[in-house]
C-alpha positions as CSV (number, residue, x, y, z in Angstrom):
1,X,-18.8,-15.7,23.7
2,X,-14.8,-14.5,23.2
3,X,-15.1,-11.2,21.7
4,X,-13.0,-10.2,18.7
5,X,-10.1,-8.4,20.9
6,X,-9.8,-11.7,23.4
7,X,-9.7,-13.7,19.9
8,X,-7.3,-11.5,18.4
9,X,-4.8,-10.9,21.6
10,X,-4.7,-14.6,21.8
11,X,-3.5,-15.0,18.1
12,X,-1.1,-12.5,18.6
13,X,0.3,-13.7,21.8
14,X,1.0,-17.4,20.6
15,X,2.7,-15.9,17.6
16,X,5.0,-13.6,19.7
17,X,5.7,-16.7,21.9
18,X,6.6,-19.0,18.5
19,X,8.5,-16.2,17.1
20,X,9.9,-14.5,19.8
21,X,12.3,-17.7,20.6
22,X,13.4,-18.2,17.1
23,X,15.0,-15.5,15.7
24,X,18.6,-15.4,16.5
25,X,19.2,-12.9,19.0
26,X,22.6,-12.2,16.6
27,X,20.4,-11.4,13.7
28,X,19.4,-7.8,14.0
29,X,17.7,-7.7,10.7
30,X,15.4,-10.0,11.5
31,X,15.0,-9.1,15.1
32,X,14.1,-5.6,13.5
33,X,11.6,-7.1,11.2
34,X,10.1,-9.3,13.6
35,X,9.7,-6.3,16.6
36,X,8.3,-4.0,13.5
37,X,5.3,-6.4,13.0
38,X,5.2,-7.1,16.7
39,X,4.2,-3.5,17.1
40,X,2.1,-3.5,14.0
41,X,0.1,-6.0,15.7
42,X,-0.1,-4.5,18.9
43,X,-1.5,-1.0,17.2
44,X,-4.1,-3.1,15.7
45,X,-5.5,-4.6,18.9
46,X,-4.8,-0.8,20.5
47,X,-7.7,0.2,17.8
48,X,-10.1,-2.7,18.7
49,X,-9.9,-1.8,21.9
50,X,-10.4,1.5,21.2
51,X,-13.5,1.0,19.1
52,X,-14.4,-1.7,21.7
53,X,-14.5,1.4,24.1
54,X,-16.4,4.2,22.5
55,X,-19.3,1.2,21.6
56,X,-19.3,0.6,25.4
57,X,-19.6,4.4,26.1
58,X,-22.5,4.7,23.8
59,X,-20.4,7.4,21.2
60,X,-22.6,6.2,18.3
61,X,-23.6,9.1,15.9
62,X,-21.3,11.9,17.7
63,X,-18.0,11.5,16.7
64,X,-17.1,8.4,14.8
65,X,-13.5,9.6,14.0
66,X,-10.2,9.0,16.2
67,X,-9.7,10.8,19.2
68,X,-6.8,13.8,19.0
69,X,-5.6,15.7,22.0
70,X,-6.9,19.7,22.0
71,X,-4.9,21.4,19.3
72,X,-4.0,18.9,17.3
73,X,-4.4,19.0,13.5
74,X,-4.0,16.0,10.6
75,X,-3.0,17.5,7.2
76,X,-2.4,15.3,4.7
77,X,-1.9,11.6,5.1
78,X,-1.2,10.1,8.2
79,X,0.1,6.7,6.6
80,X,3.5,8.6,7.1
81,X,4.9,9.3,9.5
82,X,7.2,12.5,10.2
C-alpha cells in the first residue's frame, strides 16, 4: 500500500510536469505564480515527510511540535514571514 507522501509526490509531480510546459517562459507573472505554489507544494510534502519520520523514530508522546535548531525562539506568528 502507497503511503500518503508516495500518493502525494506523485500528484505533485504530474502537475509540475503539466504546468511546467505551459506557462510562457515570457510571462513572468505567471511564472512567479506558478514557482510560488510549486514551492508551497513542495513544503507540504517536506512536512509529511517529516511527520512520516518522527512516526518511524518512535517520537510519540515526547515532543509532538516542529523541530528548531538550539537557540532558536518563535514569537508571535509564524504565517509571516520576516
Amino acid at each position: 500500500m502507497s503511503s500518503v507522501l508516495e500518493e502525494r509526490l506523485t500528484d505533485v509531480a504530474k502537475w509540475y510536469d503539466y504546468h511546467s510546459r505551459r506557462v510562457p517562459v515570457d510571462n513572468i507573472p505567471a511564472r512567479l505564480q506558478f514557482q510560488g505554489k510549486a514551492i508551497d507544494c513542495l513544503l507540504e510534502l517536506l512536512a509529511i515527510a517529516a511527520l512520516d519520520i518522527k512516526r518511524l523514530e518512535g517520537n510519540k508522546g515526547r515532543n509532538e511540535h516542529l523541530w528548531l535548531p538550539n537557540g532558536i525562539e518563535i514569537k508571535g506568528d509564524i504565517k509571516r514571514f520576516g
